[in-house]
C-alpha positions in Angstrom: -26.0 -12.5 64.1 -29.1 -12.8 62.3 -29.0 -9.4 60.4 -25.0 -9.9 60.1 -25.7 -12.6 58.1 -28.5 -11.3 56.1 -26.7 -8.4 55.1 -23.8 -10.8 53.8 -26.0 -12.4 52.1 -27.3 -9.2 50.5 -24.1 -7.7 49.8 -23.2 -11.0 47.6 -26.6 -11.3 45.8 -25.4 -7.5 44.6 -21.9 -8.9 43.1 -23.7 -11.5 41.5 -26.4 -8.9 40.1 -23.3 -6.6 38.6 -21.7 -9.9 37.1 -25.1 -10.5 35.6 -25.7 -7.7 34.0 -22.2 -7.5 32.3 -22.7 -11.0 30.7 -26.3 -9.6 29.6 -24.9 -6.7 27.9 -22.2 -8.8 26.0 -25.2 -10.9 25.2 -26.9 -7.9 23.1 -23.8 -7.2 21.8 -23.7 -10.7 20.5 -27.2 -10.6 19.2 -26.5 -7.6 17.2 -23.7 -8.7 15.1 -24.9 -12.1 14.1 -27.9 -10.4 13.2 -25.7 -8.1 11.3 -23.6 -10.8 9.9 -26.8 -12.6 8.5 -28.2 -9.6 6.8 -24.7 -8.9 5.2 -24.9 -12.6 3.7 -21.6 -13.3 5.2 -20.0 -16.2 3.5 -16.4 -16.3 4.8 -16.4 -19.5 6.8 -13.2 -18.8 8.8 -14.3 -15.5 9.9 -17.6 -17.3 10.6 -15.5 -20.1 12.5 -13.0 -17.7 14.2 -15.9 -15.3 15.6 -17.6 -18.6 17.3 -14.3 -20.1 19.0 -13.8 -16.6 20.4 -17.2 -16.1 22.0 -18.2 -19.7 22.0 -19.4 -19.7 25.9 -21.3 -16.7 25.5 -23.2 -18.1 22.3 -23.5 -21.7 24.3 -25.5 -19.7 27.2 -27.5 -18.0 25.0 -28.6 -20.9 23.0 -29.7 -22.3 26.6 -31.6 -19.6 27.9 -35.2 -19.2 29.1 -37.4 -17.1 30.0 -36.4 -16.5 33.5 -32.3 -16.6 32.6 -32.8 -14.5 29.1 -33.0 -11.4 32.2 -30.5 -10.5 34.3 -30.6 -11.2 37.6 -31.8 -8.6 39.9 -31.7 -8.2 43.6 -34.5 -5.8 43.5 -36.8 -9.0 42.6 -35.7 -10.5 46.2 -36.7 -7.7 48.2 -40.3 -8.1 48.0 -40.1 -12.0 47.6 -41.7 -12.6 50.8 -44.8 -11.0 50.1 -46.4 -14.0 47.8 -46.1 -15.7 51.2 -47.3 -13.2 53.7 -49.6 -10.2 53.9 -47.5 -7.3 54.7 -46.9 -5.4 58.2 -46.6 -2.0 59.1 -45.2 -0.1 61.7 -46.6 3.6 62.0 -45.2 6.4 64.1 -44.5 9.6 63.8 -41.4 12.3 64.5 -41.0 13.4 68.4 -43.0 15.5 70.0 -45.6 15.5 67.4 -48.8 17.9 67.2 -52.3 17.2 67.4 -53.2 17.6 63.8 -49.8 15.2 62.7 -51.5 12.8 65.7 -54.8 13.0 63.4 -53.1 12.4 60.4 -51.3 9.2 61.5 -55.1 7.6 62.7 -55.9 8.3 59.0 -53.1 6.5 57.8 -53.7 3.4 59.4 -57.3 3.2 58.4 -56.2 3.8 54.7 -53.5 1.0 55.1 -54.6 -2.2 56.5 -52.6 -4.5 59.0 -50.6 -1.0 60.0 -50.0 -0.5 63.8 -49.6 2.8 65.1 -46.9 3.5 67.6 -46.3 6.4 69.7 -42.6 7.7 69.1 -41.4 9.0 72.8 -38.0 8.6 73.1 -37.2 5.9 71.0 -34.3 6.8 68.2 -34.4 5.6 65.0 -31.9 2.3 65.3 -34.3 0.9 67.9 -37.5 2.0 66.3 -35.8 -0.2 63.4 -35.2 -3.2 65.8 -38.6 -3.3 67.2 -40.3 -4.1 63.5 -37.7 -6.5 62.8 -38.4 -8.5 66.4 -42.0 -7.9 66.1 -41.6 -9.3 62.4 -43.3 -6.2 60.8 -42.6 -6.0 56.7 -42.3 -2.2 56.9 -41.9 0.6 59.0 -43.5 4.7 57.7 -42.4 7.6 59.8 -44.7 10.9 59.3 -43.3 14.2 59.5 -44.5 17.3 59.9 -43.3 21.9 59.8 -45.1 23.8 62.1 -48.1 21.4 62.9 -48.4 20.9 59.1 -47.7 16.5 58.0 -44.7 17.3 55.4 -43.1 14.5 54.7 -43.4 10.5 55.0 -40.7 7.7 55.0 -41.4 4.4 54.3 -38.7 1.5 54.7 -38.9 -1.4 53.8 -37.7 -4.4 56.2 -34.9 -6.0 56.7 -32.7 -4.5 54.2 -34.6 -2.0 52.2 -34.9 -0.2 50.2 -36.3 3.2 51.8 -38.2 5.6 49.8 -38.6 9.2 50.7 -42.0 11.3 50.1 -42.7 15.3 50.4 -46.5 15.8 51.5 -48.2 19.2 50.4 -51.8 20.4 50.0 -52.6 18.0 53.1 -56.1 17.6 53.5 -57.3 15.4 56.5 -61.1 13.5 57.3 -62.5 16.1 59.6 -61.8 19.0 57.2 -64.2 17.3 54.3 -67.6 18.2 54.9 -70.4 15.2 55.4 -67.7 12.8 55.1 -69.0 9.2 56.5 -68.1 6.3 58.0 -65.1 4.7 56.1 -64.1 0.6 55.8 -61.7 -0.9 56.5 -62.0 -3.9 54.2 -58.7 -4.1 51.9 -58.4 -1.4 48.9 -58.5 -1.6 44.9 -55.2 0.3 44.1 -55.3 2.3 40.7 -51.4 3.8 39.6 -51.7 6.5 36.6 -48.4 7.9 34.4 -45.9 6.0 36.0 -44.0 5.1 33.0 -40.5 5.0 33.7 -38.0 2.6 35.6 -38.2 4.7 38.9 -42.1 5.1 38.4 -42.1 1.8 38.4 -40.3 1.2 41.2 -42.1 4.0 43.2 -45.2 2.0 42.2 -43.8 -1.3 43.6 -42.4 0.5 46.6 -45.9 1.6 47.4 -47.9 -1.7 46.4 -46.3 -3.9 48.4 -47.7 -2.3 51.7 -51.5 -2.8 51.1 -52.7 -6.8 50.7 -54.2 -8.1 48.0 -57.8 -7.1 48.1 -61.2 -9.2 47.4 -62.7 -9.3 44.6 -65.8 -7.2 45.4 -64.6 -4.6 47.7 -65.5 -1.3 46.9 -62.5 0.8 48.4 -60.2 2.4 46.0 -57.0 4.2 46.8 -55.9 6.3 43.6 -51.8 7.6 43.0 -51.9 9.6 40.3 -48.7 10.5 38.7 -48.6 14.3 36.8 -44.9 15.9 36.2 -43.8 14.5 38.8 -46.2 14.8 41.7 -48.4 11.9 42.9 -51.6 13.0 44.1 -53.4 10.4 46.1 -57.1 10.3 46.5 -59.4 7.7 48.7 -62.9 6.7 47.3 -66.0 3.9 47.6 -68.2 3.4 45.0 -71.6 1.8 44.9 -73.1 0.7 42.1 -76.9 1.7 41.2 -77.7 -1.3 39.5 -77.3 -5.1 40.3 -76.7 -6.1 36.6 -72.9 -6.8 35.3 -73.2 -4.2 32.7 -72.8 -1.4 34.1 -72.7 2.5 32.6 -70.5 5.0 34.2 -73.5 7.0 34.8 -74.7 3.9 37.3 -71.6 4.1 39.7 -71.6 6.8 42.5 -68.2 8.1 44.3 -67.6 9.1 47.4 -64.6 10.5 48.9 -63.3 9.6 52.0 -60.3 11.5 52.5 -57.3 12.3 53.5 -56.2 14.0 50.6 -52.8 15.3 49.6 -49.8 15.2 47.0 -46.7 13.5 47.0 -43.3 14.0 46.1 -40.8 11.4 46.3 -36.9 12.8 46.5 -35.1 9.9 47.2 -34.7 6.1 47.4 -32.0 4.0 49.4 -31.2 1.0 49.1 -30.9 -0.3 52.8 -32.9 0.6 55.9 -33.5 3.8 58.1 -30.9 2.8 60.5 -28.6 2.5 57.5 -27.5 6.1 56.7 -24.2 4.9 54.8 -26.5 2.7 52.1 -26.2 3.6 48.2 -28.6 5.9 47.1 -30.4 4.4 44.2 -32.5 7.8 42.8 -32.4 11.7 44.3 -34.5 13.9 42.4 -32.3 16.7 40.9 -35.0 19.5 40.5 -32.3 22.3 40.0 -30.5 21.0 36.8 -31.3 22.3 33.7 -33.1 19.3 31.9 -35.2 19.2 35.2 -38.4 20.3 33.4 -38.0 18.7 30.2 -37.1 15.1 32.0 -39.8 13.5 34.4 -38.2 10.8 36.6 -41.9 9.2 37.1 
């Protein structure tokens, strides 16, 4: 009844968001011709008088906006509302009948990502995989794939209504294939994001944010997504600084890679959960249309 009635819930903040948006729109288009009225010098008073009673609501809520009303509302906002609250919780498995190397890969997934709990898959299916995290109270849930003993793919939904965002893997490197990598720790990681500029790069970038906690001040782990035509490339580093002094040179800071390594592509975001496979689809990557190359979603 519980998830009935969040999902009513959800479905109504979305009407609202719609409604919103409309009124925001006839806002701008508001905006544009009184500022287009005042540059013209307009001094016919009942054309003045006649534009006001028509939209006089509109121009009554726009006189008593703020910051926080000038925007529309956005159900987007909601879904990671509960994060300023709580440090996220993630549920990691993988696909049936996994291999050995996908096994691997999933122990080096939950040392990169904090307060994750790995899970073996057996048998379970995906709607009671889904109600598991939401008894167990776990913020998110990431599913690993994998071709021919090769990790291609990870999903990662977000709980208890989405949204779900879907990743390619390639050029999958894991710990044991670096040479003289060391011991790694698991203190909470600096996250760096580079070229997400657009509206979906940012919301690939919050989508991934809000499953690593906020991290101290003087922790040296850094997790790097780095955004180029498309593809994310992730990297894990510490660094140690040579010097004890504040001002430091770039010379005085040594990296060291930790691994795993690889690239990812995201392909598509949905707006509910994994055991939703009716939900709107909010972004699918088009590569095969013609303005594919000239137009990076990220």
């Amino acid at each position: 009844k519980k998830n009935i009635r969040e999902r009513k819930e959800y479905l109504y903040k979305r009407q609202e968001e719609i409604k919103s948006k409309l009124i925001y729109e006839k806002k701008q288009r508001l905006k544009k011709e009184i500022e287009k009225s005042e540059e013209d010098n307009d001094n016919n008073t009942s054309k003045a008088r006649n534009f006001y009673k028509k939209n006089k609501d509109t121009i009554l809520n726009m006189e008593a906006d703020d910051l926080e009303t000038e925007v529309p509302y956005n159900i987007l906002d909601d879904e990671y509302k509960g994060n300023e609250y709580r440090e996220p919780k993630i549920l990691l498995t993988t696909s049936r009948d996994c291999s050995n190397r996908l096994h691997q890969f999933m122990q080096e997934m939950r040392i990169i990502i904090p307060n994750s709990y790995k899970i073996n898959r057996g048998n379970l299916v995906i709607k009671e995989l889904i109600k598991i995290a939401k008894e167990k109270e776990f913020t998110d849930v990431a599913i690993l794939h994998e071709n021919r003993g090769q990790p291609d793919g990870i999903i990662i939904s977000h709980l208890p209504y989405g949204p779900t965002v879907y990743f390619g893997l390639f050029n999958v490197v894991l710990r044991h294939d670096i040479r003289e990598v060391g011991t790694v720790s698991e203190a909470y990681p600096h996250l760096i994001f580079d070229g997400f500029s657009t509206k979906i790069g940012s919301r690939i970038t919050e989508i991934l944010k809000s499953i690593f906690p906020v991290p101290k001040i003087d922790s040296s782990k850094v997790l790097t997504f780095s955004n180029k035509d498309d593809v994310i490339s992730f990297r894990h580093h510490s660094f140690d600084k040579k010097g004890k002094s504040e001002d430091c040179r770039p010379e005085d800071v040594e990296m060291t890679e930790h691994g795993p390594r690889f690239d990812m592509v995201p392909y598509q975001i949905m707006l509910g959960t994994l055991d939703m496979p009716d939900s709107q689809k909010e972004w699918v990557m088009k590569p095969y249309m013609n303005t594919a190359k000239k137009n990076n979603s990220l």
